[in-house]
C-alpha positions in Angstrom: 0.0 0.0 0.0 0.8 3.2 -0.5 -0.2 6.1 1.9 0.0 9.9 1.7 -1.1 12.8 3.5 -2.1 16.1 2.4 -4.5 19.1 2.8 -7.9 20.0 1.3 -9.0 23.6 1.5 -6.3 23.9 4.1 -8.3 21.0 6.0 -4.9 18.1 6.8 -6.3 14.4 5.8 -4.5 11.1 4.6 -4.9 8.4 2.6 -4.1 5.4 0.0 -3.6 5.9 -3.4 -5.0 4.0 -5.9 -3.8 4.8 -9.3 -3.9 8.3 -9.7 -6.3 9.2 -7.0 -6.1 8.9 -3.2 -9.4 7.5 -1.5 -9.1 9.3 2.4 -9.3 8.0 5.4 -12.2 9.7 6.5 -14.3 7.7 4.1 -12.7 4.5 5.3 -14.3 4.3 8.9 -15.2 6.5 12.1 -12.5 4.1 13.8 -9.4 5.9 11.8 -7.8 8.3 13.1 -7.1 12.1 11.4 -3.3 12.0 10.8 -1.1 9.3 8.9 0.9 9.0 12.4 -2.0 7.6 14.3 -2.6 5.6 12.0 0.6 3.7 12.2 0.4 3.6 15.7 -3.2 2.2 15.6 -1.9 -0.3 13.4 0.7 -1.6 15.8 -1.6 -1.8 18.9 -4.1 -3.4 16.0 -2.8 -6.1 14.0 -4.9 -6.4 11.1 -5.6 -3.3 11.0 -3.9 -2.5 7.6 -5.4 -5.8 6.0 -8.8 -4.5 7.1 -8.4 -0.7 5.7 -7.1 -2.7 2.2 -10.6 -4.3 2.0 -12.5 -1.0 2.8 -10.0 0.9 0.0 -11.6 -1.3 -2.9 -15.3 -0.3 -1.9 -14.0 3.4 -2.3 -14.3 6.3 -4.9 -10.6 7.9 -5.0 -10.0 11.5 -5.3 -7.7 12.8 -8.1 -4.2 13.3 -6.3 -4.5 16.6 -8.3 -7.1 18.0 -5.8 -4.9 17.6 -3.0 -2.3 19.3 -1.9 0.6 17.1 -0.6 2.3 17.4 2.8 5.5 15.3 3.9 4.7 11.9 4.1 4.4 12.4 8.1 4.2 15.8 8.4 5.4 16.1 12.4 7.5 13.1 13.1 8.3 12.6 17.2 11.6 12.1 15.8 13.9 12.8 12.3 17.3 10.8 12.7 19.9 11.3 9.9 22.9 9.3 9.2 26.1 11.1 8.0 28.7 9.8 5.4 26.8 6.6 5.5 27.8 5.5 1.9 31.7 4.6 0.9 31.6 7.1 -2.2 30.2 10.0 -0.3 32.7 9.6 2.0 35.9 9.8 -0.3 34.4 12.1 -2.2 34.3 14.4 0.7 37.5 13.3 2.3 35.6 11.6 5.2 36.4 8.1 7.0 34.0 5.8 7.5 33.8 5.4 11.1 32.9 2.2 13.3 29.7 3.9 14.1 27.3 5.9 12.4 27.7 9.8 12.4 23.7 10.5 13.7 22.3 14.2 13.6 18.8 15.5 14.2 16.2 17.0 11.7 13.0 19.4 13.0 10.2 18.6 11.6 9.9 22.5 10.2 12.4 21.6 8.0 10.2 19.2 5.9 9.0 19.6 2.5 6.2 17.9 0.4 6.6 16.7 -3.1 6.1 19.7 -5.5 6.4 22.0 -2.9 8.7 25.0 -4.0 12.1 24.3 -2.4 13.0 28.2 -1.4 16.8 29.2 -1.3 17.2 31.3 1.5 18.2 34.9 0.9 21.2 34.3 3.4 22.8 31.7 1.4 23.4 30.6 -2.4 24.9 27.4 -1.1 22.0 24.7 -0.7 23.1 20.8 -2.1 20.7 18.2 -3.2 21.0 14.7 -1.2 19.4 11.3 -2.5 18.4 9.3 0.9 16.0 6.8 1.2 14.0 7.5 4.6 12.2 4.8 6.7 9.9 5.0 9.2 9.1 3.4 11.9 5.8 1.4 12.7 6.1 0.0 16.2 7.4 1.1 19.4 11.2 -0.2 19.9 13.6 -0.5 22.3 17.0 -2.7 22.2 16.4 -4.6 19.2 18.5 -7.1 17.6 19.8 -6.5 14.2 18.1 -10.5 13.4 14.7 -8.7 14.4 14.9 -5.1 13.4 13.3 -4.8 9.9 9.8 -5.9 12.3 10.1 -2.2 13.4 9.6 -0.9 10.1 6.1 0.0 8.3 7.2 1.8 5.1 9.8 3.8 3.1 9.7 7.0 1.3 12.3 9.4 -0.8 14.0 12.1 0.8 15.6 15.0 -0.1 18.6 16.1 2.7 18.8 19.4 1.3 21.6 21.3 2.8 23.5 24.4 3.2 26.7 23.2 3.1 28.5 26.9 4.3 26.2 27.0 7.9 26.7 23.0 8.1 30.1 24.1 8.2 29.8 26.6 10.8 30.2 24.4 13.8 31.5 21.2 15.0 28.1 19.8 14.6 26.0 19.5 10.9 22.9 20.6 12.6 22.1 24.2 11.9 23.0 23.3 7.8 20.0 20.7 7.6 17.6 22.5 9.8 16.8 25.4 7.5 13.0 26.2 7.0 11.5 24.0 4.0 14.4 22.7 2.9 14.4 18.6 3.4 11.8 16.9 0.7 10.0 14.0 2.3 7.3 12.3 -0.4 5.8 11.9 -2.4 4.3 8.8 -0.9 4.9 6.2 2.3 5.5 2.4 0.7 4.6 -0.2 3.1 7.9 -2.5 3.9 5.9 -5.4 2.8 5.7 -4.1 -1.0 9.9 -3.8 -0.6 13.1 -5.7 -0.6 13.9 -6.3 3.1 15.8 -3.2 4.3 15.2 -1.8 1.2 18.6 -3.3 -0.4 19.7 -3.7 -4.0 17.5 -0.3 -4.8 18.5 2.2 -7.5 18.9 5.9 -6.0 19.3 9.0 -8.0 19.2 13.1 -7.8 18.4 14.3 -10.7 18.7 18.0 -11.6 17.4 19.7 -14.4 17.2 16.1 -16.3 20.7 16.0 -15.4 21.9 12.4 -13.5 23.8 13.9 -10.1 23.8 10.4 -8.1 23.1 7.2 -9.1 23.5 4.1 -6.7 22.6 1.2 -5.0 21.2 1.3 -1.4 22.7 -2.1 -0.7 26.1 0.1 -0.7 25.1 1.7 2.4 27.3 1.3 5.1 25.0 1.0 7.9 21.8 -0.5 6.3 18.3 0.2 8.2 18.2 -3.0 10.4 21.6 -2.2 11.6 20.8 1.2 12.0 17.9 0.5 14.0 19.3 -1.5 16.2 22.5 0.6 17.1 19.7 3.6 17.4 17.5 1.3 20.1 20.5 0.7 22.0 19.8 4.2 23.3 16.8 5.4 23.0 13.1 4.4 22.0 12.0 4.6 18.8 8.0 5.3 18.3 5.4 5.0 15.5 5.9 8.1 12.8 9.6 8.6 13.9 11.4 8.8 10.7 15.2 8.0 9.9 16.9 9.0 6.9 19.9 6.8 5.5 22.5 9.0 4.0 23.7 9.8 0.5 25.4 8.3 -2.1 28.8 9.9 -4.1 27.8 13.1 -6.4 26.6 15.5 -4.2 27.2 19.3 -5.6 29.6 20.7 -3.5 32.4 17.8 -4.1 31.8 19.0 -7.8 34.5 20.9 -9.7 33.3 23.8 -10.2 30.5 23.2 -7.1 26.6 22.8 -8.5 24.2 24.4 -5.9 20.6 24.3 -6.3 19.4 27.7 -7.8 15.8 29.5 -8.5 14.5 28.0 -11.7 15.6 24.8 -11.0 13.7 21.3 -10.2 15.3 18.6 -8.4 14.3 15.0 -8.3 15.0 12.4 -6.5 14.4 8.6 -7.1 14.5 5.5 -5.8 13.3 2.6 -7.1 10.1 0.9 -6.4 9.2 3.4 -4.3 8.8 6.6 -6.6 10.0 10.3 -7.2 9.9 12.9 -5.4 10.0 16.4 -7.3 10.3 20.3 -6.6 11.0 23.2 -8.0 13.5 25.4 -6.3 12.6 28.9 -6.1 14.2 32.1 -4.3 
């Protein structure tokens, strides 16, 4: 299945899309609840829940997806956990060593964008990168995990977008302050269930693309720390909850290890891709 959440006339919803349309969850029972978050928690403290909303989906008229207006795939996650230098060519490329443990930082949830929602470059910097990631998110409540059982933690996987201003991540010890600008990290267009996916999401072709131009092109089965291990390490210390989101580093190609650099500018539309699981598109704007 494939879940999205969105607005109409400014009213937030979610749903499942079917085709080209999305059929929402308020015509899919009183028992659902009004954001996509809830949902996945209901479905862990429910089990069959999701098999049961699938049968109620086929009974159901969808809505063009073009009547909607998209929001992140979960717009306020508890939690946005992002792995650094998590892929070997990123790494050189950037004249970083991969480390015996990942290199975690945080994301705000005001820093999230939806799928063809204009990606704005801030007026106090002409520096902002595009970075493919593949971002999972988490569908049970989890705490000290084995690796072995891990990927049971998971209920879907989306595109993202780590857009980042690579002079302010530069500005202290920590990347923080670069990743956390308004707007600025695409998270869509739609949340595939783990079930639809190669476990952990491995073997998967990843790509930016701006202006029709390939930036990165991968494999996510070349990520250093894949998701189960990530998960694990990441239980070790603290709890992981239903809608919390993690997001699995970049591959090689990023703009500023370019020569000359190539920074997102207004006019152009970055996409990013990942097989299977779809493309997420904006338009970058001042």
């Amino acid at each position: 299945m494939r879940f999205v959440s969105f607005s109409t006339s400014g009213t937030p919803g979610w749903g499942i899309v079917v085709g080209d349309g999305v059929v929402d969850s308020c015509e899919l029972g009183a028992d659902l609840p009004n954001t996509l978050r809830e949902f996945i928690a209901q479905c862990a403290d429910q089990p069959g829940l999701q098999a049961r909303v699938a049968d109620r989906v086929k009974a159901a008229q969808p809505t063009p997806l073009g009547k909607v207006t998209l929001a992140p795939c979960v717009p306020q996650p508890g939690k946005i956990i992002c792995l650094g230098v998590n892929y070997v060519d990123h790494a050189k490329e950037g004249g970083n060593l991969i480390a015996d443990y990942p290199a975690f930082f945080l994301r705000c949830h005001t820093s999230l964008l939806a799928h063809g929602a204009p990606l704005q470059v801030s007026p106090t910097s002409d520096k902002l990168d595009f970075e493919a990631e593949l971002a999972v998110v988490i569908g049970q409540r989890t705490r000290f995990v084995s690796q072995a059982d891990a990927l049971n933690a998971v209920f879907g996987y989306a595109c993202f977008n780590d857009g980042s201003y690579r002079d302010y991540q530069r500005r202290a010890s920590q990347w923080t302050i670069g990743k956390n600008f308004d707007a600025s990290g695409g998270f869509g267009p739609s949340l595939v269930t783990a079930d639809e996916l190669p476990p952990g999401c491995v073997g998967l072709r990843i790509q930016s693309i701006l202006n029709g131009k390939i930036m990165q092109d991968a494999d996510t089965k070349d990520m250093v720390f894949g998701v189960a291990q990530t998960i694990s390490l990441l239980s070790e210390c603290l709890t992981l909850e239903p809608g919390d989101v993690l997001v699995m580093g970049t591959p090689g190609g990023v703009g500023y290890a370019r020569t000359p650099p190539v920074f997102m500018k207004a006019g152009d539309t970055i996409d990013i891709r990942i097989e299977g699981i779809g493309v997420l598109s904006n338009p970058v704007t001042a």
